[in-house]
Structures are given as C-alpha cells and as structure tokens.
N, C-alpha and C positions, 0 to 999 in steps of 0.2 A: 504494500500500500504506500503512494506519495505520500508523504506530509510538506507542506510548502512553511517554511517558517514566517512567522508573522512579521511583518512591515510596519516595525516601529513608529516609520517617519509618518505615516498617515494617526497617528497618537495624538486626538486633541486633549490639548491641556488647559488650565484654567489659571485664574488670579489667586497667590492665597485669600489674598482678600475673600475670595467666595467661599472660603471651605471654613464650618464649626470649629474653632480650636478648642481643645477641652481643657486644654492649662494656658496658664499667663507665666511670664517671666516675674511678673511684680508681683506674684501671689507665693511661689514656689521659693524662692530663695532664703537659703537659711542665716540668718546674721551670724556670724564667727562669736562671736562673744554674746547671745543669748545661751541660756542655761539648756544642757543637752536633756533627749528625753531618759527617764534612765533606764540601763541598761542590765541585764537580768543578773542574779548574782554569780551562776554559772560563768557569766560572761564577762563579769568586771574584772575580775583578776588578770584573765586573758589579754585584755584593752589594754592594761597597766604592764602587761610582760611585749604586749606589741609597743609597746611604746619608747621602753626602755630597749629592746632588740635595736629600734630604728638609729634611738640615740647613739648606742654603741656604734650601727653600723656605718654614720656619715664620721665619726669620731675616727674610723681607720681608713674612710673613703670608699667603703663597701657601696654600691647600689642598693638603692632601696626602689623598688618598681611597684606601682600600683597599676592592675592591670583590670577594668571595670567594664559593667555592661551601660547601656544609654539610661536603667531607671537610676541610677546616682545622679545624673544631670537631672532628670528628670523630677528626682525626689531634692533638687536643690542646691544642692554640696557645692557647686561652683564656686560662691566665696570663700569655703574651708577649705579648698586645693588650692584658692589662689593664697591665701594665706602659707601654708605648709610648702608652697614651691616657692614662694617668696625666701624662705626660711631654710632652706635647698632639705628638707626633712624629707621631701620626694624629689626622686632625682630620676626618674622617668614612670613617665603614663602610656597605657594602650587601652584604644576601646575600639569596639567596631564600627559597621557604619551607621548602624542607627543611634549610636552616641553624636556622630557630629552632625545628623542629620538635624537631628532635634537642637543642637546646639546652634548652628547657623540660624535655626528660624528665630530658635531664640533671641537671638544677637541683631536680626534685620526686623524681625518680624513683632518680636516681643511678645508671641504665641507659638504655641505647640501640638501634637498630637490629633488624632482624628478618627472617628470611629471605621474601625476596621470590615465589620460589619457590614455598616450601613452602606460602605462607601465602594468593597467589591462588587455589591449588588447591583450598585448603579454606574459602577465603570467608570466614577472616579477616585479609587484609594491611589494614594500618589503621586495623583497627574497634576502636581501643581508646579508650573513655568517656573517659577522662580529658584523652586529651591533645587532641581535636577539645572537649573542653566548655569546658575552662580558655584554650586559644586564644582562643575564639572571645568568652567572658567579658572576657578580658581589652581583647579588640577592643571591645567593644562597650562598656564602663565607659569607656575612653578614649575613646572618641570623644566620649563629654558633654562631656569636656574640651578636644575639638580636635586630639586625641592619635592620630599614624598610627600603622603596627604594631610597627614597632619601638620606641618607646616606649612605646604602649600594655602589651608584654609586658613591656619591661625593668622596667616598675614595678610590673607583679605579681609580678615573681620578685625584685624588690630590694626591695619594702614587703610580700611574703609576703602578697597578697591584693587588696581592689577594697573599696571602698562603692557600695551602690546605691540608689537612691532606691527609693522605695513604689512602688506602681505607682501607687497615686491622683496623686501626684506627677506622674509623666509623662504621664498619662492628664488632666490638668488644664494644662500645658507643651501638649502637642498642641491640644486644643481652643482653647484662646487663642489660640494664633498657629501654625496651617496652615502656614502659609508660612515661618514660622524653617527657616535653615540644616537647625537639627539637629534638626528634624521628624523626618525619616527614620530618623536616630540613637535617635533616641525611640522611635522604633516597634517598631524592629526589638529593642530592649531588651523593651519591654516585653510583646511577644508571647515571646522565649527564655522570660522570666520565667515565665510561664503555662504553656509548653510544658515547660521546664525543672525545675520548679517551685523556680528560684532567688529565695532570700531577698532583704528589704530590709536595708540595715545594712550590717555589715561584714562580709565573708565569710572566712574565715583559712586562707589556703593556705601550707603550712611548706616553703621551699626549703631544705634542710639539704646543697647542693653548687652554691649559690651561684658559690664560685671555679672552675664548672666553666662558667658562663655569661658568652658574653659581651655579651649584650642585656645582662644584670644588669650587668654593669661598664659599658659605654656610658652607661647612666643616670644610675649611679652618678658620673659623672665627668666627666657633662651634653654629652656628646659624643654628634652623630646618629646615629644607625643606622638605616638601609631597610632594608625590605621590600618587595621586588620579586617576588609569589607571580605564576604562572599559576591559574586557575578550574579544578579538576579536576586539576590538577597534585599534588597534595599530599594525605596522608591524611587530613588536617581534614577533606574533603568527605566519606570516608567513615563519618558519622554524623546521624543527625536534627537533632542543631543545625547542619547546614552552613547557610550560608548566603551566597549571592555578594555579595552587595549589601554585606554586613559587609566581608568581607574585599576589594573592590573599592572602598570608601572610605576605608580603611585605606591600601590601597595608591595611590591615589591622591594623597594628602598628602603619605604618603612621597617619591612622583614628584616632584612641586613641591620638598619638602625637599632632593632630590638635586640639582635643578637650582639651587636656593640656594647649594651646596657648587662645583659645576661654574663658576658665576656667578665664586669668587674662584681659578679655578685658574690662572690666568697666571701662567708662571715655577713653577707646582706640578709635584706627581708624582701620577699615580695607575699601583696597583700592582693587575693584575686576578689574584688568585690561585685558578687552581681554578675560573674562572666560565667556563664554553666557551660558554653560551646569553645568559643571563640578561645578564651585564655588558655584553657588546659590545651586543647589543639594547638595553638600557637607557640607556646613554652615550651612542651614536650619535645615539639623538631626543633627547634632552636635549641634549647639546651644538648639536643644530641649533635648541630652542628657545631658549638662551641665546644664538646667534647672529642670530638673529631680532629677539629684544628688541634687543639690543644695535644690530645697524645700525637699527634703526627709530631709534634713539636718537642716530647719528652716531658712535657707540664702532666701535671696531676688535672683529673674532672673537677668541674666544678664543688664544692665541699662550701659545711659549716654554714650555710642559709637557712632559715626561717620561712615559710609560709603557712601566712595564715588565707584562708578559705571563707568569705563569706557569704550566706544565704541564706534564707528564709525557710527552706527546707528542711527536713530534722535530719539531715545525715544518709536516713536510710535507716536511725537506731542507733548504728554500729559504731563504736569507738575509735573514731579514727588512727588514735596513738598507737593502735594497736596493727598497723598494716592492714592492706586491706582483706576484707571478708572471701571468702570462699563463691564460686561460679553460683552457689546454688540460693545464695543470700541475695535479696534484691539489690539490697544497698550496693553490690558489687557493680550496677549498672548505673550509677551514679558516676557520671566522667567527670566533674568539676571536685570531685572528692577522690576519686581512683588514680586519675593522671598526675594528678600534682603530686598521691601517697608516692606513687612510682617514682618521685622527680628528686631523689637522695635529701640529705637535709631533715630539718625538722618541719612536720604538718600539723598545723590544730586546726580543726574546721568549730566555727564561730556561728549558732546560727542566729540569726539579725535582722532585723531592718538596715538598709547599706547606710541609709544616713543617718541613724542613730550611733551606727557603729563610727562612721568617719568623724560627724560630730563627739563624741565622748574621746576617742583618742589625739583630735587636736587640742582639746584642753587637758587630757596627758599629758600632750608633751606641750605643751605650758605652763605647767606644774615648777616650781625648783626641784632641783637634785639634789 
C-alpha cells in the first residue's frame, strides 16, 4: 500500500492571540525569597544532604547539572534558577522541547499552554505562527554562529531579536565553499528566508517577561543550557517552517555541550527534576560517551557523583538505595528511577512536587554553614 506523506507547507496556522492560554507568566512565578511550601519529613533531610552535596561540589569545581522536564517552568521556578545560576550553584541545565516551548511564549507572549484535547479535535493543537516561526529563526541565526538550541533561543529572548544576513550573502558563502561546516546552516537559512519571506538586518522581537525565562537567564549568566527535543515530539513541527534538519543540528551540539558538562562531574551532583524520558535517555549515552573517551585515554569513569531523582510518583515502592528491583517488580519499569540507579555514583529518588523541591533547597543553600 502507498502512503504519500503529509504536506506540511499547506499547514494553516493561527495568531496566539487566538488560542485559550490556561497559565499567565504573572500568575505562575514563584518569588525566591517567599517562604517555601513544606516539604515532607521523609524529604527534608534529603533537601538538606542535596544541598550541602552541591556546596561541596562547586567548592572542588565539580558540575552540578540540573536536568528538568517543561512542568518546572511551568510550575514557576524561573526566578529560583535564575537566582542559583547567578550564584554558579548550577553550573549546567537541560530540558526538552516542550520546556522552551513554553518558555519562549512565556517571555513574548506572557501566556502558556493549551488544551490538548480540545484542540487535536479541531486541528489546531500547535499551529500557532509565532511560536514554531520565532523557534525555528532563532535556531537557525544561531547556528551561523555555532550556537545549539539552547543558546541559540536564550539570545533571542535576552537581545529581543536575531541579524540576518542578505540572502546574496549566503547565497555567495555557499557557492564558495560547498563543503564548509555550515553549508547546510546556510541553506536551510536561506530557503526559510524565501519561504518565510524573513528580512535581512535586524529583526526586533520584544520579550517584555523576560524574568519569566529561563533560557533568557542561562544566557544571561553564560551558563549552558540543552536542548534535548524528539522530531515530531513538539508543536514547532506543527507549521510550514518545520524543519528537522534545523532543529537536529541544534540539538546535536547541545548533545556534545552536555557531554562537556558530564566530562567535569566527578565528586558533582546532578539533580533530574520532572524528566521521566528525556534525562535518563540523554545521560545514560552521554555518560557512556564520556566513559569511552576517557578509558581510551587511561582516565578512570566517571566516579563519586550524587543524583538525586525527582517526581511525583512513589518510586514504584521500591527503595531505590537498594539497586534496582528484579524484571518481575513493576517499579523495575520505571526508566527515570532505573537508568540513573545504573549511572554509578550515589541515587536517592525524592518524591515531590519539582517546585516545592527547587524552592526548599535554594533556601538550603542560603542557609550559613
């Protein structure tokens, strides 16, 4: 049987203006220094050993990685990360794509979210212009620069916009030298262009809720941030500007940047909050590729890191400390608890609310010593 694959570019899309947002930026956001909610008493002690782990770990220059899913933006935390990366307490974030998805509206839009529901039904969940055009813009200006996705976003929502070249420009880059790197980067720019019909120059995109991002603050404060998207996972695909090739070189760099971060974790922490897919997949091959290089090299594996595990979920039951359970145990099919038990180092799974937990251990570690 044929199957003809579907013809993106006939994808009509809308304004967000038109689409229900079910959060605000002005409602969500948590203040750094309101009193946190509290936190169970299984769980305080934990908070109190995360905290002092982190302290020890910038004190030897170890990484400390928080690696999160989109409901920590979502449930607020923005000004508590920009706090703690101010403070270099975190010294690299990853989230996927629906973390910066939400974040960018946040930051332009000053609303978020949309019922999923309602809106496959009638064939618009996603299709909203702005935020697959400005994504994928922001992708693809960064990349002339060498710039994954998490920095390529952070700095259109913390410099309010992008420069582009002419197209004669790129269109004269290409024919010279085929074979450059960022051929491909070139390309794909400069057909959007055509397609898009985006200008050369400056383009001027107004974030007017900034403190509600925290790509923007990551930038801001030259601290990494990944992007670890799925192709078709995210509603950037659904508009005529998708395109994989963008957003898989994007994320590609990122990969590499991550494995940079994982490189200095000996004696660190990382803390997965809220990532049940994304994290443990992500860390697992990356820390086998940092294992890799390193014995080629005569280095020892990575050693002596901490992760903590949080979510909302009970575990599975099962005791984490204790390795994990047997095939026949459910809890054994819990990856965001299993991949990490596997990932050497110390594991304590934490189960939370993500922002109650982030909240309670920045004012740990504003504590004196």
């Amino acid at each position: 049987m044929h199957v003809a694959p579907l013809d993106l570019s006939k994808l009509k899309v809308f304004p967000l203006a038109e689409r229900t947002s079910l959060t605000r930026a002005d409602d969500i956001v948590i203040d750094p220094d309101s009193t946190p909610k509290p936190s169970s008493e299984k769980i305080a002690p934990l908070i109190r050993d995360c905290a002092q782990k982190i302290r020890a770990a910038r004190e030897r220059g170890a990484s400390v990685m928080l690696i999160y899913g989109a409901h920590l933006l979502r449930n607020g935390a923005a000004k508590i990360l920009e706090r703690m990366m101010a403070k270099e307490w975190v010294t690299h974030l990853a989230t996927n794509g629906a973390g910066t998805i939400h974040d960018w509206e946040y930051a332009w839009f000053g609303a978020s979210t949309e019922s999923v529901e309602m809106n496959v039904n009638n064939g618009t969940f996603g299709t909203w212009n702005e935020t697959a055009s400005n994504i994928h813009l922001a992708l693809m200006a960064g990349a002339l620069d060498g710039l994954g996705y998490g920095r390529a976003l952070g700095r259109l929502i913390h410099e309010d916009g992008v420069t582009l070249p002419t197209q004669a420009e790129l269109a004269s880059l290409i024919s010279a030298s085929p074979g450059h790197p960022l051929t491909p980067a070139r390309a794909d720019l400069l057909r959007a262009m055509n397609e898009q019909g985006w200008p050369s120059g400056r383009i001027k995109i107004e974030h007017r809720w900034k403190f509600a991002s925290i790509l923007a603050q990551a930038y801001k404060h030259g601290i990494p941030l990944t992007v670890h998207p799925g192709i078709g996972y995210d509603i950037i695909s659904n508009h005529p500007v998708f395109n994989g090739g963008v957003i898989g070189r994007a994320a590609e760099w990122d990969f590499k940047l991550f494995g940079g971060s994982l490189e200095n974790l000996d004696g660190g922490v990382v803390l997965s909050v809220g990532s049940a897919i994304m994290g443990p997949q992500v860390f697992e091959k990356s820390a086998s590729c940092v294992n890799n290089l390193r014995l080629q090299s005569g280095r020892s594996i990575v050693k002596d890191h901490t992760i903590y595990v949080v979510d909302l979920q009970d575990g599975g039951g099962w005791d984490w400390t204790k390795g994990e359970p047997p095939k026949t145990n459910a809890a054994y099919y819990l990856r965001f608890c299993k991949s990490y038990s596997r990932m050497g180092g110390a594991m304590h799974y934490l189960q939370s609310d993500n922002a109650t937990f982030i909240h309670n251990l920045y004012h740990q570690l504003t504590q004196p010593v």
